[in-house]
ROLUM-683115 format. One record per residue (C-alpha): residue number from 1; residue in one letter; chain; x, y, z. Coordinates in nm, 3 decimals. Example, Ala and Ser with C-alpha at 12.3 -4.5 7.8 and 13.67 -1.06 7.14 Angstrom:
<vexbas>
+------+------+-------+---------+---------+---------+
| resi | resn | chain |       X |       Y |       Z |
+------+------+-------+---------+---------+---------+
|    1 |    a |     A |   1.230 |  -0.450 |   0.780 |
|    2 |    s |     A |   1.367 |  -0.106 |   0.714 |
+------+------+-------+---------+---------+---------+
</vexbas>
This chain:
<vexbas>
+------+------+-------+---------+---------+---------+
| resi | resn | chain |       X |       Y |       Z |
+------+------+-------+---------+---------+---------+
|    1 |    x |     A |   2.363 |  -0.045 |  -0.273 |
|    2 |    x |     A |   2.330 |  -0.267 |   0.057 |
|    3 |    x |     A |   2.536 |  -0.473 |   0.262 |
|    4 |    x |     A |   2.479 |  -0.767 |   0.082 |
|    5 |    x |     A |   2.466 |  -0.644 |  -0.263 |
|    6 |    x |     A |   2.818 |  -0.458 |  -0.158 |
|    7 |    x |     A |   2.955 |  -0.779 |  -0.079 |
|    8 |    x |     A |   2.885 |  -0.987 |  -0.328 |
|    9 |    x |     A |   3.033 |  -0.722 |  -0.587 |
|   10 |    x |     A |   3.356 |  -0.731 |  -0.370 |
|   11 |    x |     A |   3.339 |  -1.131 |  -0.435 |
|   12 |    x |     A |   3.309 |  -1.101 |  -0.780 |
|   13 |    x |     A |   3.565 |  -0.876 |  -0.824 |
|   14 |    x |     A |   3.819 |  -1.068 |  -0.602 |
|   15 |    x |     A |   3.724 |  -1.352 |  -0.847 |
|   16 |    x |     A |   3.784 |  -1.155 |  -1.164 |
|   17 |    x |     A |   3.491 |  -1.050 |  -1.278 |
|   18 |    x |     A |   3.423 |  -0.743 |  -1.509 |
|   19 |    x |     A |   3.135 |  -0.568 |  -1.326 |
|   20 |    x |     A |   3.142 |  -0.314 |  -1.612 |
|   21 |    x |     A |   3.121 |  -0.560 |  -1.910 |
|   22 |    x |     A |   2.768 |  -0.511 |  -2.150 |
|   23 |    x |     A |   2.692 |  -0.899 |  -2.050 |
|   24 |    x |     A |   2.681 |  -0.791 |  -1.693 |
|   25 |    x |     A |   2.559 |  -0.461 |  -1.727 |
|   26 |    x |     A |   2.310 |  -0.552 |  -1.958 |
|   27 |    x |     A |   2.181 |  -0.870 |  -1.745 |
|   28 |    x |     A |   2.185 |  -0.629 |  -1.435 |
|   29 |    x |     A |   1.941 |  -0.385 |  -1.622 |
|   30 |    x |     A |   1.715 |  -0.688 |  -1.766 |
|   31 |    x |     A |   1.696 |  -0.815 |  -1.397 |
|   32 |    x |     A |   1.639 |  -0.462 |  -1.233 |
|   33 |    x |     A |   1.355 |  -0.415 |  -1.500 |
|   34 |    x |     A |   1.190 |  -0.758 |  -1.397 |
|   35 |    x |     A |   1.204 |  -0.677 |  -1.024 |
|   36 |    x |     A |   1.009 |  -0.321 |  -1.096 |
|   37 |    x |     A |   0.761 |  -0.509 |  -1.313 |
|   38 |    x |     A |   0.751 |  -0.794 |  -1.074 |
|   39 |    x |     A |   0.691 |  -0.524 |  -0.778 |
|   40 |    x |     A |   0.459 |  -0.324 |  -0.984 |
|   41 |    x |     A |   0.200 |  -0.627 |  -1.087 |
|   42 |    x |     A |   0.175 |  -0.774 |  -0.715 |
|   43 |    x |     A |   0.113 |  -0.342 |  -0.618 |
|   44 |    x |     A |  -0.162 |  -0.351 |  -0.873 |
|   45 |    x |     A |  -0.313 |  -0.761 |  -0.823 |
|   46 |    x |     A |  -0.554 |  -0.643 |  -0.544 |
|   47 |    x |     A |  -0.412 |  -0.909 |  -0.295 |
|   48 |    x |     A |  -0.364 |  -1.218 |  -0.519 |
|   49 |    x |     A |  -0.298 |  -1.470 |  -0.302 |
|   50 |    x |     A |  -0.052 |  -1.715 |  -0.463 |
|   51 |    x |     A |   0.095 |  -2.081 |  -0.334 |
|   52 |    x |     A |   0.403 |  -2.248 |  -0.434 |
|   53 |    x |     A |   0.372 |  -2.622 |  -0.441 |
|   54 |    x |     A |   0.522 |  -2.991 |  -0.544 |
|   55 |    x |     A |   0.328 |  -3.254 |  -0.646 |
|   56 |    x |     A |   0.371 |  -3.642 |  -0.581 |
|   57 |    x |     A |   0.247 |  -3.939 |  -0.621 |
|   58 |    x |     A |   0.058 |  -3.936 |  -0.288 |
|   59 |    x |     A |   0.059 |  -3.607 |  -0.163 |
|   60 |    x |     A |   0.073 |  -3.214 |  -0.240 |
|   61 |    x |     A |   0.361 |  -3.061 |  -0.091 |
|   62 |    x |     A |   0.276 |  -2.636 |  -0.004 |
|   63 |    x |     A |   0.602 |  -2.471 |   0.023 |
|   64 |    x |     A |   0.651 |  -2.282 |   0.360 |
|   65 |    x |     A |   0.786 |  -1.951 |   0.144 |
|   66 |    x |     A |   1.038 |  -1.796 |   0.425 |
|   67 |    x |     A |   1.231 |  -2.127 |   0.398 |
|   68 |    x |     A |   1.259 |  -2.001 |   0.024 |
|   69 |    x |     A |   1.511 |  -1.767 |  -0.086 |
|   70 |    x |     A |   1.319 |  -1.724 |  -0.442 |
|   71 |    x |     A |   0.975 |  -1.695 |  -0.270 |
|   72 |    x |     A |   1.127 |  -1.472 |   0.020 |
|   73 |    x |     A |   1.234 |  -1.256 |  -0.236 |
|   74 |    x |     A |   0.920 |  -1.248 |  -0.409 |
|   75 |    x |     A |   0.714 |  -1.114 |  -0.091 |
|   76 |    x |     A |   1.022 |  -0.850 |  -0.072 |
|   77 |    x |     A |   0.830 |  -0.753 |  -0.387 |
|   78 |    x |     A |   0.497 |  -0.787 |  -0.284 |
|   79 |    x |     A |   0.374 |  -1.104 |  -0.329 |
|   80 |    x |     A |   0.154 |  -1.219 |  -0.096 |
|   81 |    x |     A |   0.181 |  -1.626 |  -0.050 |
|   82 |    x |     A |  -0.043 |  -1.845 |   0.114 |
|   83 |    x |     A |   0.050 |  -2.204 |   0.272 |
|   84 |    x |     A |   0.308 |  -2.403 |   0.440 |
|   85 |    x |     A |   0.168 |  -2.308 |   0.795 |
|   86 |    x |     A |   0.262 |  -2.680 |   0.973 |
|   87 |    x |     A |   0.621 |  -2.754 |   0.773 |
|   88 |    x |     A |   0.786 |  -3.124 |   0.793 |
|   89 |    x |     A |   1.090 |  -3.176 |   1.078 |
|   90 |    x |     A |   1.311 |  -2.965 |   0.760 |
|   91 |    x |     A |   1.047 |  -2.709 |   0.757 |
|   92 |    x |     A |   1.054 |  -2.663 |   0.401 |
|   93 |    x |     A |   0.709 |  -2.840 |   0.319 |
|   94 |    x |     A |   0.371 |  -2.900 |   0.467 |
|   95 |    x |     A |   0.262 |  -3.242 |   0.316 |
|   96 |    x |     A |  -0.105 |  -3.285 |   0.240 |
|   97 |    x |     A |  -0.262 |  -3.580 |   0.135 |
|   98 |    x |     A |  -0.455 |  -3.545 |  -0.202 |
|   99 |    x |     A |  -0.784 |  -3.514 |  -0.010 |
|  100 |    x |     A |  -0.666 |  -3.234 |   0.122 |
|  101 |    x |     A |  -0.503 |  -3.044 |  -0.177 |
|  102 |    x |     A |  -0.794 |  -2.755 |  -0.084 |
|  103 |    x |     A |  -0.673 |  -2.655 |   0.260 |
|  104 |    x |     A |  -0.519 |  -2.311 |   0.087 |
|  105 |    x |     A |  -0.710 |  -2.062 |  -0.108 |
|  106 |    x |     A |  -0.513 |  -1.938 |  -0.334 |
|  107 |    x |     A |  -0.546 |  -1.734 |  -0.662 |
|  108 |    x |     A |  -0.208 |  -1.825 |  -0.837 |
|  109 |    x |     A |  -0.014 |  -2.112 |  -0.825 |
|  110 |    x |     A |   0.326 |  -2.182 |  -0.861 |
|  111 |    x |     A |   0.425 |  -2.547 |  -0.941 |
|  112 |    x |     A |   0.724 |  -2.719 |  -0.881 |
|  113 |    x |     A |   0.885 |  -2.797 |  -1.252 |
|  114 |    x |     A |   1.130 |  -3.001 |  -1.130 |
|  115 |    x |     A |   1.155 |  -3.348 |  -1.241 |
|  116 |    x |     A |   1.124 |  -3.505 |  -0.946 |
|  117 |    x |     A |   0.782 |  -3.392 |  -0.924 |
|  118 |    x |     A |   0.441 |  -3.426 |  -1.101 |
|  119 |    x |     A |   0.439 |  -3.294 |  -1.447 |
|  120 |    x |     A |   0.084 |  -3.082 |  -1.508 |
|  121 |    x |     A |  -0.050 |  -3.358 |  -1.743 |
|  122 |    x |     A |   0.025 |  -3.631 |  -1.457 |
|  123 |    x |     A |  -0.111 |  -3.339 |  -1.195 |
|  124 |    x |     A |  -0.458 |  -3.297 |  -1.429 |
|  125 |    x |     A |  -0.531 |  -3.678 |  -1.337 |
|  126 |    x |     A |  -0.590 |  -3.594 |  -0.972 |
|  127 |    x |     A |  -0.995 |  -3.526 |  -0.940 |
|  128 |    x |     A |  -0.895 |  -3.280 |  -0.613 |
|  129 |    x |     A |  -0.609 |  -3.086 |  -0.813 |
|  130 |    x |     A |  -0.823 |  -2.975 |  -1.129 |
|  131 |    x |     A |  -1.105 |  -2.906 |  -0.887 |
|  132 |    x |     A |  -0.876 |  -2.592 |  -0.743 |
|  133 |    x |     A |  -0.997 |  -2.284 |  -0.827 |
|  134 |    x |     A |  -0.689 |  -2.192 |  -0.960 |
|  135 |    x |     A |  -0.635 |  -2.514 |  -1.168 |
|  136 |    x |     A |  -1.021 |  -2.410 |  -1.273 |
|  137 |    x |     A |  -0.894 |  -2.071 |  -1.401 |
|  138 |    x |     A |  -0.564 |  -2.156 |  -1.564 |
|  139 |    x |     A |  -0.428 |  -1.941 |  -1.313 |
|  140 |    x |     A |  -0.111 |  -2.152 |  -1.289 |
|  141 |    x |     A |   0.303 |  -2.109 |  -1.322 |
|  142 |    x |     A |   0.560 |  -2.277 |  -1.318 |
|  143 |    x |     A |   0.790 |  -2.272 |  -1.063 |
|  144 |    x |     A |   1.191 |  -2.314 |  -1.137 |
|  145 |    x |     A |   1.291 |  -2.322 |  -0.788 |
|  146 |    x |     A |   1.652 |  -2.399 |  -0.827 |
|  147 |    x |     A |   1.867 |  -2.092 |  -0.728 |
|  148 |    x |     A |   2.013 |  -1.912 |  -0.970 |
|  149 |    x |     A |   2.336 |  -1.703 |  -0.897 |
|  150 |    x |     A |   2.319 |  -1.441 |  -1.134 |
|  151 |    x |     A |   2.118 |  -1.148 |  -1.259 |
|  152 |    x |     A |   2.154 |  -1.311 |  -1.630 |
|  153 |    x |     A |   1.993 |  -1.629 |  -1.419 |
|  154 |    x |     A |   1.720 |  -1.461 |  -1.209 |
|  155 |    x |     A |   1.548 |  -1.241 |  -1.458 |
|  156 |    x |     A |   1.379 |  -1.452 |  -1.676 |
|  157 |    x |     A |   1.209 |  -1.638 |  -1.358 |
|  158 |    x |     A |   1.090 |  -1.295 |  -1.244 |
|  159 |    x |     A |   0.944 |  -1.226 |  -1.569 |
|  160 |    x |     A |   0.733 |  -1.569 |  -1.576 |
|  161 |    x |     A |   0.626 |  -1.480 |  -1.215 |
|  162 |    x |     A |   0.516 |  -1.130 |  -1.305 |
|  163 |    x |     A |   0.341 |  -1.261 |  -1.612 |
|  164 |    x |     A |   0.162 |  -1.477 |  -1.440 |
|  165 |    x |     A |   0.080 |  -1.227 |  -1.113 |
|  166 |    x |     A |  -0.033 |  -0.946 |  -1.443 |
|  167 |    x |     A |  -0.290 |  -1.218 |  -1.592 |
|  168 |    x |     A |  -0.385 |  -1.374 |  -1.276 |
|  169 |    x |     A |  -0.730 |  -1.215 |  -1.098 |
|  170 |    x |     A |  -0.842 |  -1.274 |  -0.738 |
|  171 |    x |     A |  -1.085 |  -1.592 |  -0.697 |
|  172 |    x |     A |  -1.356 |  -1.650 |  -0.548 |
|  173 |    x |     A |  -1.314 |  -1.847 |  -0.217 |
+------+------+-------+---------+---------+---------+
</vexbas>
């Protein structure tokens, strides 16, 4: 177990929690199981090259992944992201205009399902979006990007991911 994993068992327990009830156990397992499927289709994608992004009204936002705890963990297993190489003063985002929704290559995306941004219907009405070759392939996810604080949380966004990474193929550039 590492440091950090150490730790936060110490919190929980100092809170209460059970760490040997079936709910956790059982959500530990499903999450551990994601990870190694997660870890096993980026191994086996050949270098899929995958962005994470927001859309708006006026402009594409690329996620800079290290300022992402999901997407930092998700190169931990092997993905390999694209993007975000000139982030806003926060340096969460690089903003491109619409025009400029091509700067990336990237095999997979991962799109913001927030509700703050661009649903995909409202994102297949921009011309430069649905000319991606990603967008083009179908070779799109979405992306929950709010943490989540659990194993029982995590897991099912890992599966999506890995899904998506297991039917995605590299593009041409």
């Amino acid at each position: 177990m590492d440091t950090g994993a150490a730790d936060s068992a110490k919190v929980r327990l100092a809170l209460g929690a059970d760490l040997g009830a079936r709910k956790v156990t059982d959500a530990k397992a499903r999450f551990d199981r994601a990870t190694g499927i997660l870890r096993e289709a980026a191994g086996a994608s050949g270098g899929l090259k995958v962005l994470a992004v927001a859309g708006h009204a006026d402009q594409l936002y690329v996620a800079v992944p290290d300022s992402y705890c999901d997407l930092n963990y998700f190169k931990d297993l092997g993905v390999e992201f694209v993007g975000g190489e000139k982030p806003d003063e926060w340096g969460f985002w690089e903003a491109l205009s619409w025009e400029n929704a091509d700067k990336y290559h990237a095999d997979l995306i991962m799109v913001d399902n927030r509700s703050t941004a661009l649903p995909p219907k409202e994102l297949a009405k921009k011309p430069t979006w649905r000319r991606l070759p990603a967008v083009k392939a179908a070779q799109t996810t979405p992306w929950s990007m709010e943490e989540r604080f659990s194993y029982a949380g995590f897991a099912p966004v890992i599966e999506q991911l890995a899904a998506a990474v297991k039917k995605s193929k590299r593009l041409d550039t």
